[in-house]
Biopython code that builds the backbone (N, CA, C, O; Angstrom):
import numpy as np
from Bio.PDB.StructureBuilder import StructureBuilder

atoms = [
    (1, "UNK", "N", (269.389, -67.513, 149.095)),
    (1, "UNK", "CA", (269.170, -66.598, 147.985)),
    (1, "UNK", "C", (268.206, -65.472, 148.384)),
    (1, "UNK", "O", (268.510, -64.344, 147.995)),
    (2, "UNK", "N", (266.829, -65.657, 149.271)),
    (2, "UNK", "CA", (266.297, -64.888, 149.570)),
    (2, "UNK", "C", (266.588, -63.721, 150.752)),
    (2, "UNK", "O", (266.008, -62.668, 151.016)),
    (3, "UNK", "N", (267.829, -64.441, 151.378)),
    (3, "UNK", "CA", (268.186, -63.621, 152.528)),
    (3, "UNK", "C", (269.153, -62.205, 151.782)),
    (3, "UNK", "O", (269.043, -61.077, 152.264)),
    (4, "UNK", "N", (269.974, -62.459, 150.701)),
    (4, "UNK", "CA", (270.650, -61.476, 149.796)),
    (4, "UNK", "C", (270.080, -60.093, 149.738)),
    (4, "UNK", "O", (270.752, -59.229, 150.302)),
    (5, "UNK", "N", (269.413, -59.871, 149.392)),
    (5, "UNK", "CA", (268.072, -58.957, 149.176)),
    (5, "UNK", "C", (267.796, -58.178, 149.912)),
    (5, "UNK", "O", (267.060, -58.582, 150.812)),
    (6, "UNK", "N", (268.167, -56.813, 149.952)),
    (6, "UNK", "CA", (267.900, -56.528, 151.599)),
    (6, "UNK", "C", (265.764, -55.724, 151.469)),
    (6, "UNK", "O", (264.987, -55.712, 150.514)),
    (7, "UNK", "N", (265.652, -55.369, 152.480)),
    (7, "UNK", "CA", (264.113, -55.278, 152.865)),
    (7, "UNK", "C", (263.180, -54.081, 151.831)),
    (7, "UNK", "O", (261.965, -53.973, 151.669)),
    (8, "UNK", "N", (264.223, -53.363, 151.309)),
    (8, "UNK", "CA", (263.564, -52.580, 150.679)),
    (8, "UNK", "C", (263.441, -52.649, 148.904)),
    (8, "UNK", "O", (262.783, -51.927, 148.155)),
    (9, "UNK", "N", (264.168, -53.582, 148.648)),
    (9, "UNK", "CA", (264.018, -54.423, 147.541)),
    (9, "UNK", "C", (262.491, -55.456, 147.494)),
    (9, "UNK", "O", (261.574, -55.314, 146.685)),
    (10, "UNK", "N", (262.558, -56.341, 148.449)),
    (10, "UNK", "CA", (260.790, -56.990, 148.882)),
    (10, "UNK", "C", (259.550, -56.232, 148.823)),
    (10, "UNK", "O", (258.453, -56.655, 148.457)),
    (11, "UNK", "N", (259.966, -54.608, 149.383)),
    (11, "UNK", "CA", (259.167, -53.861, 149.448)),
    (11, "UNK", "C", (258.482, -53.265, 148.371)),
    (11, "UNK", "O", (257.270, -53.056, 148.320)),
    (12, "UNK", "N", (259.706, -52.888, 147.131)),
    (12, "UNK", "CA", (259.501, -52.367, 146.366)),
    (12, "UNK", "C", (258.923, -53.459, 145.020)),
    (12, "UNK", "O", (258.313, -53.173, 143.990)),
    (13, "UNK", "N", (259.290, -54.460, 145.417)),
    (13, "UNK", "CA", (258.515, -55.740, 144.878)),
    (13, "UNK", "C", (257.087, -56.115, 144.956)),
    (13, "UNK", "O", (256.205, -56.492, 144.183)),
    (14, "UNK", "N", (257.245, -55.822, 146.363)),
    (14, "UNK", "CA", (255.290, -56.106, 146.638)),
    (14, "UNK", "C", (254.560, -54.881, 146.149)),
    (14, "UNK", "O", (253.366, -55.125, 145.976)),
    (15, "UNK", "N", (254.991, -53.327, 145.801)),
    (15, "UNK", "CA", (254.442, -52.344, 145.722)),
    (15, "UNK", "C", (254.166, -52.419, 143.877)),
    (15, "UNK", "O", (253.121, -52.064, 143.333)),
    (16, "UNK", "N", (255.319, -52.938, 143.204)),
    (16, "UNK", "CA", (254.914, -53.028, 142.029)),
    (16, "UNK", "C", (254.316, -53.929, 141.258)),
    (16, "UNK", "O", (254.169, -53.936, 140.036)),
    (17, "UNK", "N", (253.829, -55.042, 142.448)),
    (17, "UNK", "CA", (253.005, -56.143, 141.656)),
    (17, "UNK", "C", (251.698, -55.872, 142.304)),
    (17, "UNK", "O", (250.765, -56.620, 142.011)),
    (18, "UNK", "N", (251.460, -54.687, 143.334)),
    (18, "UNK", "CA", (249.659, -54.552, 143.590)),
    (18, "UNK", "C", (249.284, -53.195, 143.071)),
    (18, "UNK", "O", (248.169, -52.672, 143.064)),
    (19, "UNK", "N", (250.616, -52.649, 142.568)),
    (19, "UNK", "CA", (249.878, -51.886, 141.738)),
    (19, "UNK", "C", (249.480, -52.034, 140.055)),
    (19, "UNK", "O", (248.645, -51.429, 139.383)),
    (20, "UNK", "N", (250.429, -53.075, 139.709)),
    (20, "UNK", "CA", (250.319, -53.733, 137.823)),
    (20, "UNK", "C", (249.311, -54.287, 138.524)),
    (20, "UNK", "O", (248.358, -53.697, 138.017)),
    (21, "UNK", "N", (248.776, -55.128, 139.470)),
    (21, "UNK", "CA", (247.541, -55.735, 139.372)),
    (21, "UNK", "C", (245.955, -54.582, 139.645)),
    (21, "UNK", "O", (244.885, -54.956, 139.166)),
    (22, "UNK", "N", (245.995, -53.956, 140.016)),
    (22, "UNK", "CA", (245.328, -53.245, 140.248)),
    (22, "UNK", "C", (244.936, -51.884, 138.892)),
    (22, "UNK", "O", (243.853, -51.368, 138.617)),
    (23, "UNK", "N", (246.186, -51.672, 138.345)),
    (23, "UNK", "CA", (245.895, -51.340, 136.630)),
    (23, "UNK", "C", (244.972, -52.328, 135.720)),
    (23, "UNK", "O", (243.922, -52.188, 135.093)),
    (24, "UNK", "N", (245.863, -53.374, 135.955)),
    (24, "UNK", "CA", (245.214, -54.649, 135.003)),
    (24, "UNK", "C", (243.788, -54.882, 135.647)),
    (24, "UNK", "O", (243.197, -55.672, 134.912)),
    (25, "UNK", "N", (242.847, -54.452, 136.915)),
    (25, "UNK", "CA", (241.879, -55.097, 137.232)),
    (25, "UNK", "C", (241.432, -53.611, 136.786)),
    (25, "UNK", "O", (240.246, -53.793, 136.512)),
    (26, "UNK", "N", (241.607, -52.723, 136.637)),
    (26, "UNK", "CA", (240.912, -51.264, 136.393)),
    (26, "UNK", "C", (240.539, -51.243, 135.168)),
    (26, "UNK", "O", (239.527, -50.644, 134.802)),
    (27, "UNK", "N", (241.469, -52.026, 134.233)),
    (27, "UNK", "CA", (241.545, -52.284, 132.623)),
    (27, "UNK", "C", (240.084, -52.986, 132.325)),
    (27, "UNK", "O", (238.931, -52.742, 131.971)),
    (28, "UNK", "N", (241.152, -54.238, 132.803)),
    (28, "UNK", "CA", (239.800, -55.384, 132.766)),
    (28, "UNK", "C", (238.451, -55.018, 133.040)),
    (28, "UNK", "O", (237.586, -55.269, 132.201)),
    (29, "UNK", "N", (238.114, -54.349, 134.310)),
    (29, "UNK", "CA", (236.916, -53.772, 134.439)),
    (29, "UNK", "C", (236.184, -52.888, 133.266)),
    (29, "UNK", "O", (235.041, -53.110, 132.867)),
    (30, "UNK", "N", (237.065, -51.822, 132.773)),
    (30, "UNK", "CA", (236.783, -50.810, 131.595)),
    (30, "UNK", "C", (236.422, -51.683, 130.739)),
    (30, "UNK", "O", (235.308, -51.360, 130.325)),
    (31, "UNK", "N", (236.700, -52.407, 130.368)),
    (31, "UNK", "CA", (237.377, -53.451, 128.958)),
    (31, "UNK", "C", (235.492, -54.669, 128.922)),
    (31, "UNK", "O", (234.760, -54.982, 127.982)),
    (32, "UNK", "N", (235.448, -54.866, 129.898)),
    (32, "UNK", "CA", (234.115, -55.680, 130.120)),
    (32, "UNK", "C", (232.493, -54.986, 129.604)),
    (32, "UNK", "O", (232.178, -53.851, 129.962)),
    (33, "UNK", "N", (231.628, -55.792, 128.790)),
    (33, "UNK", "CA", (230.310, -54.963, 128.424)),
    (33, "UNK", "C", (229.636, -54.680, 129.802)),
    (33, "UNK", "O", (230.177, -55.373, 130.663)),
    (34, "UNK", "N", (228.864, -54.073, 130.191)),
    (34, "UNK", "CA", (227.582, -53.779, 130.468)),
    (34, "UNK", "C", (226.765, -55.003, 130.821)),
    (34, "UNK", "O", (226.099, -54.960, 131.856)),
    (35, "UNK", "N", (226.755, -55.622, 130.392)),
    (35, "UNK", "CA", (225.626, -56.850, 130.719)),
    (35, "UNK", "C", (226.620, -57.777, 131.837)),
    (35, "UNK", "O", (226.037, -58.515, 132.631)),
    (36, "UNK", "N", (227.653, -57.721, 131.846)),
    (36, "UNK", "CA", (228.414, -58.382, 132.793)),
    (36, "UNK", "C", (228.469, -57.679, 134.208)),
    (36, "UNK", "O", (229.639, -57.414, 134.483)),
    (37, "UNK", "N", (227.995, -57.472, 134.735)),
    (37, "UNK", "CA", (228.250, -56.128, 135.967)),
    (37, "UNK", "C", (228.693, -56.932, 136.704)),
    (37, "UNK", "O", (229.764, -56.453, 137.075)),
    (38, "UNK", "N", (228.508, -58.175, 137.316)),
    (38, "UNK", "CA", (229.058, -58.893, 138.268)),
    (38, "UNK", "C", (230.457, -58.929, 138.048)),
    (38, "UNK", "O", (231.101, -58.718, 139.075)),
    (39, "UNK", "N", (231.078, -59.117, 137.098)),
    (39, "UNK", "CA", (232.242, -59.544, 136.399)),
    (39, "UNK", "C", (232.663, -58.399, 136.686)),
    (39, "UNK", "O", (232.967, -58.600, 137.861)),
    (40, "UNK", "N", (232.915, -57.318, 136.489)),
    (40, "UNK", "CA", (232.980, -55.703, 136.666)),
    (40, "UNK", "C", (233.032, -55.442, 137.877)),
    (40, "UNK", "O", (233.820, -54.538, 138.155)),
    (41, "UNK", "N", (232.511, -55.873, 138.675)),
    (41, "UNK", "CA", (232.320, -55.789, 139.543)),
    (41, "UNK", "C", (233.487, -56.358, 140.122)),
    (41, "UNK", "O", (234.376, -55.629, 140.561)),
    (42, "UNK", "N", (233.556, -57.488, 140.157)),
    (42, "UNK", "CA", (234.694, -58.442, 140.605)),
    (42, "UNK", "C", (235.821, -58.460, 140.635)),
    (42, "UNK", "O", (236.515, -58.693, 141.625)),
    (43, "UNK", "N", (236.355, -58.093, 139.010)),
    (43, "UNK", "CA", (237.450, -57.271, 139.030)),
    (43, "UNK", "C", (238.304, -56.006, 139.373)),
    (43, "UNK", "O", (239.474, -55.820, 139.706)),
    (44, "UNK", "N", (236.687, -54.840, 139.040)),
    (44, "UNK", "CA", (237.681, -53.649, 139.537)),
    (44, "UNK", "C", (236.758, -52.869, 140.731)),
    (44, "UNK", "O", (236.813, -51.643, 140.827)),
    (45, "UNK", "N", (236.136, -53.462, 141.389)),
    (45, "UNK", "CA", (235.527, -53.191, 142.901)),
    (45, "UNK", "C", (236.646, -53.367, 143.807)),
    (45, "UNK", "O", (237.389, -54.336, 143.651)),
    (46, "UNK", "N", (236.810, -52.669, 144.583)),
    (46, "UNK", "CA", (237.891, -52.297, 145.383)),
    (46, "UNK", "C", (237.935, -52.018, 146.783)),
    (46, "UNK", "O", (236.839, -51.834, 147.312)),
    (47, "UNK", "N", (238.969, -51.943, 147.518)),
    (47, "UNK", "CA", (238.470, -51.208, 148.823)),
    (47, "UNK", "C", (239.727, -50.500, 149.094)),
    (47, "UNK", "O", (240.895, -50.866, 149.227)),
    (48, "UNK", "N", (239.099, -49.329, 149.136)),
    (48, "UNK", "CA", (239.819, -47.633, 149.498)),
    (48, "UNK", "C", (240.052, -47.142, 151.205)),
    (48, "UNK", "O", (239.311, -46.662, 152.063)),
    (49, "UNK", "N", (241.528, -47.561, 151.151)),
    (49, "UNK", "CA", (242.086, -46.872, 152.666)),
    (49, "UNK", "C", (242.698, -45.694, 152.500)),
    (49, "UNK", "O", (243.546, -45.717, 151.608)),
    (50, "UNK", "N", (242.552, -44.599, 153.091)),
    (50, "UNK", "CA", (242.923, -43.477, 152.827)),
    (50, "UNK", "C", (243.414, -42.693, 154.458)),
    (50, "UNK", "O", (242.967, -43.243, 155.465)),
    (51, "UNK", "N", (243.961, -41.933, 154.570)),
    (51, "UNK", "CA", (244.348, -41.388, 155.773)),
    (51, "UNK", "C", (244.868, -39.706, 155.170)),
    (51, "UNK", "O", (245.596, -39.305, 154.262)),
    (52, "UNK", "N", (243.860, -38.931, 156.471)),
    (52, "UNK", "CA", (244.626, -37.864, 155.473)),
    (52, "UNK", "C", (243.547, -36.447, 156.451)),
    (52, "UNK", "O", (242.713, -36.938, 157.211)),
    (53, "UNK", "N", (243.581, -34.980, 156.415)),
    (53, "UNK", "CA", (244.869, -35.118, 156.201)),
    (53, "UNK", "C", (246.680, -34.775, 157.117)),
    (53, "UNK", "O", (246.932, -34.305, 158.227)),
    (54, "UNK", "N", (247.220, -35.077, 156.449)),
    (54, "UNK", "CA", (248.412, -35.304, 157.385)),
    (54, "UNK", "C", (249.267, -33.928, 157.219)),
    (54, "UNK", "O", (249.545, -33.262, 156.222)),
    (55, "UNK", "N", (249.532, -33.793, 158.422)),
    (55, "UNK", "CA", (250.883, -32.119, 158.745)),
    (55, "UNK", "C", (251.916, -32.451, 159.305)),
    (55, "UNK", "O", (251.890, -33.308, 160.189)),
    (56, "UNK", "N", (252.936, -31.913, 158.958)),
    (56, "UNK", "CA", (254.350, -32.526, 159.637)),
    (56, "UNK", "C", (254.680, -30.565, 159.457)),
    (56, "UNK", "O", (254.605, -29.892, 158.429)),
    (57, "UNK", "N", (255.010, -30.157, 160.756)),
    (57, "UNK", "CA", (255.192, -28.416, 160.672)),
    (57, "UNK", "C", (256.338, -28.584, 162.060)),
    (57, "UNK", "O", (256.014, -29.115, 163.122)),
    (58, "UNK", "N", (257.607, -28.053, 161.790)),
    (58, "UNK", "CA", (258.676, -27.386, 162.479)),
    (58, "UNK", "C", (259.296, -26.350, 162.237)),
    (58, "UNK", "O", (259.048, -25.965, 161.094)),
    (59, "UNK", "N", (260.181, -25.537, 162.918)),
    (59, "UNK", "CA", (260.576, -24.433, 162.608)),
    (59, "UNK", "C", (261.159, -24.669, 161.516)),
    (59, "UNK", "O", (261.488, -23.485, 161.439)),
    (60, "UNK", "N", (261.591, -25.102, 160.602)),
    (60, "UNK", "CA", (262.453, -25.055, 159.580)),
    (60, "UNK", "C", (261.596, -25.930, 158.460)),
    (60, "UNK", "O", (262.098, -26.045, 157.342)),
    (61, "UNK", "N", (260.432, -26.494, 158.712)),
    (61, "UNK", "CA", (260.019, -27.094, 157.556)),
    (61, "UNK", "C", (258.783, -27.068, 157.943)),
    (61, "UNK", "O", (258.489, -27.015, 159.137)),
    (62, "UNK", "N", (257.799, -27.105, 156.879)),
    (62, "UNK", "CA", (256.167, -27.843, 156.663)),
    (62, "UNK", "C", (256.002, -28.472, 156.194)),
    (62, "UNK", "O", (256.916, -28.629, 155.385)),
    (63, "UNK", "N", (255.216, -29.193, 156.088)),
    (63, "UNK", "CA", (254.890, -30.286, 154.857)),
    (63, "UNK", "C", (253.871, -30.538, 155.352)),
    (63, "UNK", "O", (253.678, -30.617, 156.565)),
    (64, "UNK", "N", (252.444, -30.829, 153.814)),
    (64, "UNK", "CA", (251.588, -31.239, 154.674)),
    (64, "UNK", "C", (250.871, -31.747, 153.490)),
    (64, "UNK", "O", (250.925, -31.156, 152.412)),
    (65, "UNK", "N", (250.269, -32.722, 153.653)),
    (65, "UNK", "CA", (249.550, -33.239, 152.496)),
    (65, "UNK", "C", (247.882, -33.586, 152.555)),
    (65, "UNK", "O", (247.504, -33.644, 153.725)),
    (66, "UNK", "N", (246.947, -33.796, 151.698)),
    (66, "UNK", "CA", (245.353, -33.355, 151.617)),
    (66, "UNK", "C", (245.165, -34.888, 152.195)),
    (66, "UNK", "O", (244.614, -35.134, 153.268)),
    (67, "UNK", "N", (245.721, -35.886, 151.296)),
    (67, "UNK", "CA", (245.285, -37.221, 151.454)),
    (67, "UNK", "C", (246.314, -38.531, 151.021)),
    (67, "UNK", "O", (246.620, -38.722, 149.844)),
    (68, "UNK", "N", (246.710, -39.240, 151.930)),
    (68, "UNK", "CA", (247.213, -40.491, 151.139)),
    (68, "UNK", "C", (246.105, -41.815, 150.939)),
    (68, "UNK", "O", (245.338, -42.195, 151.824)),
    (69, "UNK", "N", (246.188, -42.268, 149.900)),
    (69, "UNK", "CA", (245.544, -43.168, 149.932)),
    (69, "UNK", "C", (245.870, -44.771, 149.284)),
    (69, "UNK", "O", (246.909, -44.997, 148.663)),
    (70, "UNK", "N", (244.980, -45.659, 149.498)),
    (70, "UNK", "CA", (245.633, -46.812, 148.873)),
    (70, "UNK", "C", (244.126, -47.836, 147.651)),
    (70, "UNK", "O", (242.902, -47.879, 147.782)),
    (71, "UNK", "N", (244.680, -48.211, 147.031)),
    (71, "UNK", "CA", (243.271, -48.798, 146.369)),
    (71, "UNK", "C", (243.898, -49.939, 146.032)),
    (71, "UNK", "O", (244.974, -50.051, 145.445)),
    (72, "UNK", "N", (243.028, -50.960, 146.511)),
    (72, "UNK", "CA", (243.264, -52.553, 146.325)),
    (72, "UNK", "C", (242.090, -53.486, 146.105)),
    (72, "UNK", "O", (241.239, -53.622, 146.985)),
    (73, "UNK", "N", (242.038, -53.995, 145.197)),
    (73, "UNK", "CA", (241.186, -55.185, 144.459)),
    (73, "UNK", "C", (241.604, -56.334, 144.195)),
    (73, "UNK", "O", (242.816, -56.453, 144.373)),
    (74, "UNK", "N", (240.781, -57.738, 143.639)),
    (74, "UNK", "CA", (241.664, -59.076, 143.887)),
    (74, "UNK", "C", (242.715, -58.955, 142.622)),
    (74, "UNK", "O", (243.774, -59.581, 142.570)),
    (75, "UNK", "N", (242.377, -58.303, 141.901)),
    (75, "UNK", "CA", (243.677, -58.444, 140.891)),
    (75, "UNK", "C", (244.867, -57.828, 141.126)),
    (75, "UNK", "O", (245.794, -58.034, 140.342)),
    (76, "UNK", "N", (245.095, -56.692, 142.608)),
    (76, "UNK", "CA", (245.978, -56.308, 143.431)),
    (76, "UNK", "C", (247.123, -57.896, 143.901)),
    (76, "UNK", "O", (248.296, -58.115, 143.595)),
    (77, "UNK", "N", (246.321, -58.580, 144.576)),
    (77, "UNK", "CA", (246.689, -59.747, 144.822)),
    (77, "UNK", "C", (247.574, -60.533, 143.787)),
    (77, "UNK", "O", (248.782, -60.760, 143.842)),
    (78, "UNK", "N", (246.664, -60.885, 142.834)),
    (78, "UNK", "CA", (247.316, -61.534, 141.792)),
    (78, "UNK", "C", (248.506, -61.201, 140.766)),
    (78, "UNK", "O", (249.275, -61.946, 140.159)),
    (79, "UNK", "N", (248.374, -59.861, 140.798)),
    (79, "UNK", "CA", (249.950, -58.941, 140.497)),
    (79, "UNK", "C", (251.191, -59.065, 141.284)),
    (79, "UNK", "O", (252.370, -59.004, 140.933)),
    (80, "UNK", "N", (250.477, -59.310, 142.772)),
    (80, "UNK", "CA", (251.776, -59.775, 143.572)),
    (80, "UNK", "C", (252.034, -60.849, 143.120)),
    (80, "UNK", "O", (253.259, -60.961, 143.068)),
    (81, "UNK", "N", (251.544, -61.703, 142.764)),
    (81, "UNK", "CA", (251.650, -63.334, 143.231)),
    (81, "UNK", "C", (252.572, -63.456, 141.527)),
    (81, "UNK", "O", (253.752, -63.805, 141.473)),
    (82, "UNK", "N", (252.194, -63.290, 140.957)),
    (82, "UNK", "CA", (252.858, -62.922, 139.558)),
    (82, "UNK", "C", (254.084, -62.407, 139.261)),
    (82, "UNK", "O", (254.954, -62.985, 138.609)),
    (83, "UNK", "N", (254.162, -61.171, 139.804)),
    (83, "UNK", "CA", (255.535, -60.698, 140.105)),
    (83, "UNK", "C", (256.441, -61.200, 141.220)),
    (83, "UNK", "O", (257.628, -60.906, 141.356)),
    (84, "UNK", "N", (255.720, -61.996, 141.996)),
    (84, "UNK", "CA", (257.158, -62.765, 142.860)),
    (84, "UNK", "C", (257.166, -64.052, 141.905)),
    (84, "UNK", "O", (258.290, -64.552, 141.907)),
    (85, "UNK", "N", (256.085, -64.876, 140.931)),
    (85, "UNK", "CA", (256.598, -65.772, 140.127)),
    (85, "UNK", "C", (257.442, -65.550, 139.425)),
    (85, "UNK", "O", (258.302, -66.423, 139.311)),
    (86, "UNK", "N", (257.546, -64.585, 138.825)),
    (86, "UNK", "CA", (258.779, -63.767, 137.717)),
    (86, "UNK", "C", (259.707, -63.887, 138.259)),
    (86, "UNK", "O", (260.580, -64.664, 137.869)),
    (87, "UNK", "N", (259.821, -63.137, 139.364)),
    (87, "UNK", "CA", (261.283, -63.212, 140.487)),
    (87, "UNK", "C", (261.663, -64.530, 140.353)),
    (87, "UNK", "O", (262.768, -64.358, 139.839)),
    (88, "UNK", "N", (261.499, -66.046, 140.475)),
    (88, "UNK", "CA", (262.121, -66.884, 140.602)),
    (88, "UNK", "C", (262.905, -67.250, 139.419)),
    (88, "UNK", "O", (263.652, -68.229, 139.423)),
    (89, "UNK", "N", (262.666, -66.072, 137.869)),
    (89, "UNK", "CA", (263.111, -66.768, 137.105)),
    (89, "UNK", "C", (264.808, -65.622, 136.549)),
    (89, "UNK", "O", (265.820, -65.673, 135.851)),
    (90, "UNK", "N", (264.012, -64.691, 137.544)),
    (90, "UNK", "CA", (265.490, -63.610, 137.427)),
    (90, "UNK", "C", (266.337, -63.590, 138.828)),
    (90, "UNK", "O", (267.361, -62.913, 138.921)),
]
sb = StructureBuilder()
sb.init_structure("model")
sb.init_model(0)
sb.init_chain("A")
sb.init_seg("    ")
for serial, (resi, resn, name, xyz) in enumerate(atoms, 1):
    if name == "N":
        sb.init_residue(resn, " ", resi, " ")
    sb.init_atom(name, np.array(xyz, "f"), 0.0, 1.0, " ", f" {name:<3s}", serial, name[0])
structure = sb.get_structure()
């Protein structure tokens, strides 16, 4: 069943469960008082990979962009893990 599927389906699977998790830990963070900072912390503390910036220039095209970047926290994780649980039931 898992072999069906071809690679960019997985892909697009793992991309939309670290990013719902990573909303939901941005939420959660907002959503938490002040007196909790650890908690706040925990949830929507993150770590930022970024690369940038990037030029792609030939005679017939440019393209060039300032920055890509990526932002991931543990509730990144747990969005995956969530959304491939779902998957087993569709």
């Amino acid at each position: 069943m898992l072999h069906s599927k071809p690679a960019g389906f997985w892909v697009f699977l793992a991309l939309a469960g670290m990013i719902t998790g990573t909303i939901a830990g941005e939420a959660l963070g907002a959503v938490l008082p002040d007196s909790s900072a650890t908690l706040r912390t925990f949830f929507s503390g993150s770590l930022d990979l970024s690369l940038g910036p990037v030029r792609f220039d030939i005679v017939v095209l440019r393209f060039g962009l300032q920055e890509i970047g990526i932002k991931l926290n543990v509730m990144s994780f747990v969005g995956l893990v969530l959304v491939g649980y779902l998957y087993r039931w569709f």
